[in-house]
N, C-alpha and C positions, 0 to 999 in steps of 0.2 A: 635655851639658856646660853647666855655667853661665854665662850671660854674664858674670858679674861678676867682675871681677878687685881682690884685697883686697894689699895690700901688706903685709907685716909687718916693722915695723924696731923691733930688738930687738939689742944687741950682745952676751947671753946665744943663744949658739945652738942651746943644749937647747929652750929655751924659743922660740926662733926657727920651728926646724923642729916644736917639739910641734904648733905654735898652726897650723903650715900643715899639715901630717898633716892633724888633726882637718877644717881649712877642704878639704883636699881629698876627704873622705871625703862631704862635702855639695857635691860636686862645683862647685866654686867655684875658677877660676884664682886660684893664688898668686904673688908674690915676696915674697923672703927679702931682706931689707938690716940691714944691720949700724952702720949710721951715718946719720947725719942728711944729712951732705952727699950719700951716696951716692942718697938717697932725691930731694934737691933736685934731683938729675939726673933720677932717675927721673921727677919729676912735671914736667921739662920736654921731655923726647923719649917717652915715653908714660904719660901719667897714670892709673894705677890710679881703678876707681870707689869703694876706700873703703881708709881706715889702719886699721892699729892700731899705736899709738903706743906704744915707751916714752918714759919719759919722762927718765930716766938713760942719757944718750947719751954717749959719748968727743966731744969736741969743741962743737959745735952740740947744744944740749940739747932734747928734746922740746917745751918752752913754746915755744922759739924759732921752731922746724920749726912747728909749729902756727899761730903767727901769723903767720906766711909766706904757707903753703898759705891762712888764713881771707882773707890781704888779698886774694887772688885768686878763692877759690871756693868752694861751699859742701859740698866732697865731704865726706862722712860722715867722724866723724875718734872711734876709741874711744879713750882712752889708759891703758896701764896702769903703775900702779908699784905699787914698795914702800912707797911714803908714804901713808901712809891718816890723814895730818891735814886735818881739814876745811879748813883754810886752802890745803892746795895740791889740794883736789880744787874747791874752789870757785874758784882761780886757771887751772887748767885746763880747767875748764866756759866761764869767762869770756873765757878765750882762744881760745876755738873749738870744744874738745871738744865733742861729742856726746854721750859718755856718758866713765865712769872705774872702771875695774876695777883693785882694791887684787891687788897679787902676795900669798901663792900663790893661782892662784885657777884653777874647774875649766873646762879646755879647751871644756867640752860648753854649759858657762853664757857662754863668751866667746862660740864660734858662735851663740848662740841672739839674742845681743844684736847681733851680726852682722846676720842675718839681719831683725830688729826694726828695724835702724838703717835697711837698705839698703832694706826696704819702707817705710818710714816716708818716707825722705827721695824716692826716685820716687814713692812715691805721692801725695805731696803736688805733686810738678813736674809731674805731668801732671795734675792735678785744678786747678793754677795755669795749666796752658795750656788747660783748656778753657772756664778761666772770664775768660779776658782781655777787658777791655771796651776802650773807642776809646780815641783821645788824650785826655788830658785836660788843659789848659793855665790855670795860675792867675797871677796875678800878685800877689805878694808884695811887701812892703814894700824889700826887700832884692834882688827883681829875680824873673824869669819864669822861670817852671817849667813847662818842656813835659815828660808822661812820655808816651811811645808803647809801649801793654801789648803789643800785638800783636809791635810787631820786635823790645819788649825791651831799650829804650831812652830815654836821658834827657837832657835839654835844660838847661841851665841859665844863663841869659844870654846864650843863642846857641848856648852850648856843649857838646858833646856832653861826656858824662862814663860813663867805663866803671866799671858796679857788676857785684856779683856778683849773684845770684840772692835771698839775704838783703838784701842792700842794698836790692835792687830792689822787692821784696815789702813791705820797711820801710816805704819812702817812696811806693810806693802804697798803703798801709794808709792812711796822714797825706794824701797827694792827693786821695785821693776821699770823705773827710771831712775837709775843710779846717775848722779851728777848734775841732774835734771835739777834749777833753781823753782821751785812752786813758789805763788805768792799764797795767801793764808786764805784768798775768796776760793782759789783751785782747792784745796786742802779739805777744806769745808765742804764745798759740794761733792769732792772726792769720798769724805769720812759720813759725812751729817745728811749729806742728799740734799739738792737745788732749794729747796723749800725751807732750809734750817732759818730758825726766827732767834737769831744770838748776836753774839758780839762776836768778832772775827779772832778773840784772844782767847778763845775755847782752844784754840791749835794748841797758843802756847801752853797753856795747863795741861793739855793732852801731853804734850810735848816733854813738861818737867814729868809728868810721871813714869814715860816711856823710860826720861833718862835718872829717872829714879829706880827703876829696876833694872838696866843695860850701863854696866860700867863703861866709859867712856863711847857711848853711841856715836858714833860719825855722823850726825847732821849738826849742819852748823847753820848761821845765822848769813842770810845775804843782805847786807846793809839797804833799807831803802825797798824790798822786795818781797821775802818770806823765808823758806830756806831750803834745803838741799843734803842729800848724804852723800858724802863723797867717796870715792872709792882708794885714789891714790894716795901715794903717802905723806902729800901733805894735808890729811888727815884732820881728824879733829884734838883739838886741846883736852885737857880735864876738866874744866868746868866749861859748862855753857855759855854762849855770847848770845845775846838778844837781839831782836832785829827789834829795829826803833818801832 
């Protein structure tokens, strides 16, 4: 049997149970949920190791559900609909998707990106844990920044601050080349792994949330290129600048 258990929430339940058939035939634990809320339960008394989203939900709509589940973790998230306009397959990349499959689409190709996703995304957490180096502690214009790779932890003004795995990967990319300008294709392959199938503005959404929980973060924006944390004291501002 497979360890991995994928949730499927879908309020079409042809399609519901198609998607779990197929996933259990690659012997892979399933659940079936029909709602977005039902699922928010779900991922707080036992959390599934990967979604598959829709994204037309009764109530709480899948972008929603997705940026929920991203402010807290980095589980593998497919999403599929019926909207196959760039603009909302690029809004649900942005919001946390992993990948986006347009409905009707073939059961055997959803499994296949399943299976893509969930090796992709372990195989990167453990090639992350075997390469974890020491503390590493800078001090900023804006205030100290201890990150500890090893327990997987961060410091900031004293203060401990809880990230996700993404999060965390981020702001040790930026730690351990302090000043170092990255553009968003390094960032990506640094955080997502060579292989990530998205839009290169996953940074910034990663990015607002980092500096949604780190008051005044020192990475700024390099006009024209991606961005950078700086160490001295000309420092960063209070609000965010964007890079075009």
């Amino acid at each position: 049997m497979n360890d991995y258990c994928v949730a499927v929430v879908d309020d079409d339940r042809h399609i519901r149970e198609l998607v779990q058939a197929y996933l259990r035939k690659e012997q892979f634990r399933t659940v079936g949920l029909s709602s977005a809320e039902e699922a928010w339960e779900l991922w707080k008394a036992s959390p599934p190791d990967m979604w598959v989203l829709d994204i037309m939900l009764p109530g709480m709509d899948g972008y929603e559900f997705c940026r929920r589940i991203r402010y807290e973790a980095e589980v593998p998230i497919i999403m599929i609909s019926a909207k196959d306009n760039e603009v909302d397959k690029i809004l649900g990349l942005e919001l946390g998707g992993d990948d986006y499959l347009v409905k009707p689409f073939s059961p055997r190709e959803l499994v296949a990106r399943v299976k893509r996703q969930l090796s992709r995304t372990y195989r990167l957490k453990a090639m992350d844990e075997s390469k974890r180096e020491e503390t590493v502690v800078l001090q900023t214009g804006s205030g100290q920044l201890q990150l500890m790779a090893e327990q997987r932890r961060l410091f900031w003004r004293g203060n401990e601050v809880e990230l996700t795995s993404k999060e965390f990967a981020l702001l040790q990319a930026f730690a351990e080349r302090p000043n170092r300008a990255f553009t968003r294709d390094e960032l990506l392959s640094l955080v997502w792994g060579d292989d990530y199938f998205g839009s290169d503005r996953a940074v910034d959404h990663l990015l607002k949330r980092l500096r949604k929980k780190i008051a005044r973060l020192p990475v700024e924006a390099v006009w024209g290129h991606g961005y950078r944390l700086r160490t001295d004291e000309g420092g960063i501002a209070d609000e965010a600048v964007r890079a075009d």
